[in-house]
C-alpha positions in Angstrom: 15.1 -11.3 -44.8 14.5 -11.4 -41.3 14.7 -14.3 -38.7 12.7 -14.6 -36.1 13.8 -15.5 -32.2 12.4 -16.0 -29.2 13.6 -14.5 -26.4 13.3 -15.1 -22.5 11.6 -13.0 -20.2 11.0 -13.4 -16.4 10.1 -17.2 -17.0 8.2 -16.4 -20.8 9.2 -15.3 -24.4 9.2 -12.4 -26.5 9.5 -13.1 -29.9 11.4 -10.5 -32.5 12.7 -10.6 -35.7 16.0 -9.0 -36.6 16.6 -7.9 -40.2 20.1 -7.5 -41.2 21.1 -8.4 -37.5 25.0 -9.5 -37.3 24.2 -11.2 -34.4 27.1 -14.0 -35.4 29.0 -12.3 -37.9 32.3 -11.4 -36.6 32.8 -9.3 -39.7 30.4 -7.2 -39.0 30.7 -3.4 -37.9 29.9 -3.6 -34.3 29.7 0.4 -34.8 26.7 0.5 -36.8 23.6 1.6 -34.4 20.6 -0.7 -34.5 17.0 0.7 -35.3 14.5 -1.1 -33.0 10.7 -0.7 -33.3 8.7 -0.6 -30.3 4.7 -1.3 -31.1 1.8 0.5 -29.5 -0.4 -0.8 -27.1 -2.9 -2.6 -28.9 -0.8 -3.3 -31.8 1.7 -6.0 -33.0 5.2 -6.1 -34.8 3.8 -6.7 -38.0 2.7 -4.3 -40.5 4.3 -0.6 -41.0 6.8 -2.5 -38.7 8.4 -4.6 -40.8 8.1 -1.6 -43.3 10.1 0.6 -41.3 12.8 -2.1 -40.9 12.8 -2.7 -43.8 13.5 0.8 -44.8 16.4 0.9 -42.1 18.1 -2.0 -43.5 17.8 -0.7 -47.3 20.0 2.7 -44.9 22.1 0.3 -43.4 21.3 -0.3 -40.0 20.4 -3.7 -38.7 16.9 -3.5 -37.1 14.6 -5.6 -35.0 10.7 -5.6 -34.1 9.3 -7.4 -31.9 5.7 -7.9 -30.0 5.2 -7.1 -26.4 4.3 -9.9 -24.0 0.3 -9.8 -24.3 0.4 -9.4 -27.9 1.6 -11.1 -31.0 2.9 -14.0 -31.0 4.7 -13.8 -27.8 3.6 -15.1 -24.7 1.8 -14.0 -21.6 -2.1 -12.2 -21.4 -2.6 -8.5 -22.8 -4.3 -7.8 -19.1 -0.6 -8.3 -17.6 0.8 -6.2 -20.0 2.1 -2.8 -18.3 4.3 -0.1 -18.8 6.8 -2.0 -16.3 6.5 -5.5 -18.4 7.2 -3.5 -21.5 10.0 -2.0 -20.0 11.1 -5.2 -19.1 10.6 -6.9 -22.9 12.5 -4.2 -24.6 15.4 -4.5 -22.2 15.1 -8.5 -22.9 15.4 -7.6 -26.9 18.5 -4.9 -26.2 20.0 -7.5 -24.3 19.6 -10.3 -26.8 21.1 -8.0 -29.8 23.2 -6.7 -27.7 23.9 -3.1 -30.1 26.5 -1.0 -28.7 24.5 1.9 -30.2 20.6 2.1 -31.2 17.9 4.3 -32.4 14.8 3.7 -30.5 11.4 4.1 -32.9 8.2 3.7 -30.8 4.3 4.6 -32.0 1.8 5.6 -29.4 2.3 3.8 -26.1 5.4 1.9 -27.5 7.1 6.4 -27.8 6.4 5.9 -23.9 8.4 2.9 -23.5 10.9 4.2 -25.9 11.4 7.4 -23.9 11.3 6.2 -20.8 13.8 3.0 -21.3 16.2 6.0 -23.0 16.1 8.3 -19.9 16.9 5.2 -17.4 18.3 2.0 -18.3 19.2 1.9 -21.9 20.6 5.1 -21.8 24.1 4.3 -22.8 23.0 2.4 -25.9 20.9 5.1 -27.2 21.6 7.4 -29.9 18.2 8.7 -30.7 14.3 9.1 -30.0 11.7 8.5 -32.8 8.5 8.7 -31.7 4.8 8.9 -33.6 2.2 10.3 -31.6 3.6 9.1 -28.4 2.0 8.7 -24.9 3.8 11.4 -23.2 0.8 12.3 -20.8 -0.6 9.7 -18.9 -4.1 11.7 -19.4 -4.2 10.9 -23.1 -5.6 7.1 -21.1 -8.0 9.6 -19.4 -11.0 7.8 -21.1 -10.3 4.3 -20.1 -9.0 4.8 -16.9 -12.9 6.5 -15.8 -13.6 3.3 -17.6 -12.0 0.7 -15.6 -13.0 2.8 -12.4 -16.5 2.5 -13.2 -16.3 -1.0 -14.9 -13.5 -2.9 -13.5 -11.8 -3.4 -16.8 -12.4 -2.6 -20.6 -13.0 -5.4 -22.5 -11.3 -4.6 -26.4 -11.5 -6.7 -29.2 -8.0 -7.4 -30.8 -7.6 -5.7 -34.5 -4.7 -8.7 -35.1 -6.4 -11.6 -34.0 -9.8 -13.2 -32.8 -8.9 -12.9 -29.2 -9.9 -10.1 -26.7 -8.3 -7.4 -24.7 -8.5 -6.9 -21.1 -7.6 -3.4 -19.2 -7.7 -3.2 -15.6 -6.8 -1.3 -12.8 -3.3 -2.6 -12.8 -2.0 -0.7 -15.9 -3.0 2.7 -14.5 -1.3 1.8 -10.7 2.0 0.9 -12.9 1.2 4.2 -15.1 0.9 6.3 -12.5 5.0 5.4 -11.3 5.9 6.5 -14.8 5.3 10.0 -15.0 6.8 12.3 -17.9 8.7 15.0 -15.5 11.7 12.6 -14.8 12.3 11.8 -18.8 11.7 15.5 -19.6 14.9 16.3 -17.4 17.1 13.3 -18.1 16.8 12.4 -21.7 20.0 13.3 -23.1 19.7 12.6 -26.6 17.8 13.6 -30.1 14.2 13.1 -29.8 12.1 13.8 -32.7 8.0 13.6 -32.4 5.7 12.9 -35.6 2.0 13.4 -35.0 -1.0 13.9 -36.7 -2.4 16.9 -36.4 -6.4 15.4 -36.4 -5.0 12.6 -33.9 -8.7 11.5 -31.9 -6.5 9.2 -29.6 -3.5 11.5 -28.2 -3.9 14.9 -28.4 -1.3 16.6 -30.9 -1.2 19.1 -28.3 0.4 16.7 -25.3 3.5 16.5 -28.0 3.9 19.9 -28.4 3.9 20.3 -24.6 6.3 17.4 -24.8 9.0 19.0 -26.6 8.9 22.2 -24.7 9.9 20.4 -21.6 12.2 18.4 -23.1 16.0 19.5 -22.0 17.2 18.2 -24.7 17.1 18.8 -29.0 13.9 18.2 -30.0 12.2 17.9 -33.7 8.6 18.0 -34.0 6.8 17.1 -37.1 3.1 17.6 -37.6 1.2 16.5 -40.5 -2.1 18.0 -41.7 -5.4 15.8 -41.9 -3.9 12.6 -40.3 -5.2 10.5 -37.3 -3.6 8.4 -34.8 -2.8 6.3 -37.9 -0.7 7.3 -40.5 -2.0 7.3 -44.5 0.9 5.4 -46.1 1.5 8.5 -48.1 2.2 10.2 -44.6 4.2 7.1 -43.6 6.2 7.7 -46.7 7.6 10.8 -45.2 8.1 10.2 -41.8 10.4 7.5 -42.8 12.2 9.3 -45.6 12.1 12.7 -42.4 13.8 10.2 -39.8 16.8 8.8 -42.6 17.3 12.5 -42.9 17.4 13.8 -39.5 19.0 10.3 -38.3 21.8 11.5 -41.3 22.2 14.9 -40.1 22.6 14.4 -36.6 25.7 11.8 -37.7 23.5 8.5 -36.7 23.9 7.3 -39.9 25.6 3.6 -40.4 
């Protein structure tokens, strides 16, 4: 079971639900980390989300998704959505959950928020990385930013609703202030990177790259013959590959 919260955010809400979440059980281990989902950038928290919460609870870890401002059910215009405001939302859910340890999972552009929020502010909460085919590389948006300069925005239909998507030139100005140098020398925790080896959005090559510049331990799993998305037998194993390597690095509940 999960309950679902809305959270405030510079004058809107984020909403997230937290599975398993002790949030007023004064029984409850205050030691066990939290797994948090971060979504990617045209996605929600539904779907493989709740999956992969569910799977952390089942391991004992309480664990939260939630969906960006822009997206979802929480408020605010995808347009307005940034790398900064997404900063901004996950720091809102840490805060509200309040873990005093967590395992940050992000897909695509939700791995950038996840590495970059553990390299700066949430750094002392943060046990571990998981990432799937994360944004490390702001050239992976290559495509839509020559786009947008040509354009003036991309105009995207939503997969999760009837409404549309808007890109402009804001998202790449914030981009550009968020490059991958400055979390390849200050992440000081586990990362490990899952991509799909035939990935036609972000090039399987930008994580190996990744994890050579990382200063830190790094695990990098490739799988044969998937995309940007995940078959559900692929799925499968990167969730029963991150219980294992979240158990061997002692990050277990």
């Amino acid at each position: 079971m999960a309950e679902t919260h809305r959270i405030d955010v510079d004058g809107e809400t984020v909403v997230a639900d937290v599975h398993d979440g002790p949030l007023d059980d004064d029984a409850a281990d205050p030691e066990r980390p939290w797994f948090v989902c971060c979504h990617g950038l045209r996605s929600d928290r539904t779907g493989s989300y709740e999956g992969r919460c569910e799977r952390a609870v089942a391991e004992g870890y309480p664990a939260v998704r939630f969906d960006f401002r822009g997206c979802g059910d929480s408020d605010g215009q995808f347009v307005d959505s940034t790398l900064e405001s997404r900063l901004a939302d996950l720091g809102a859910v840490l805060e509200f959950v309040d873990p005093e340890t967590c395992v940050l999972f992000g897909s695509s552009f939700g791995g950038t928020v996840a590495l970059h929020a553990a390299a700066t502010f949430a750094a002392d909460r943060v046990e571990a990385v998981v990432t799937r085919a994360p944004v490390t590389y702001t050239r992976a948006f290559d495509g839509y930013r020559e786009q947008v300069a040509a354009e003036g925005e991309i105009v995207l239909e939503d997969e999760h609703s009837d409404r549309t998507q808007r890109i402009d030139e804001r998202f790449f100005e914030v981009l550009e202030r968020y490059p991958f140098e400055p979390v390849a020398r200050d992440l000081a925790v586990p990362v490990a990177i899952a991509h799909g080896r035939d990935d036609e959005s972000v090039p399987v090559e930008d994580s190996l790259e990744a994890a050579g510049a990382l200063e830190t331990d790094v695990a990098c799993w490739l799988y044969a013959g998937e995309g940007h998305r995940f078959s559900r037998a692929a799925e499968r194993r990167l969730r029963e590959a991150t219980v294992g390597w979240l158990e061997e690095g002692g990050i277990a509940p």
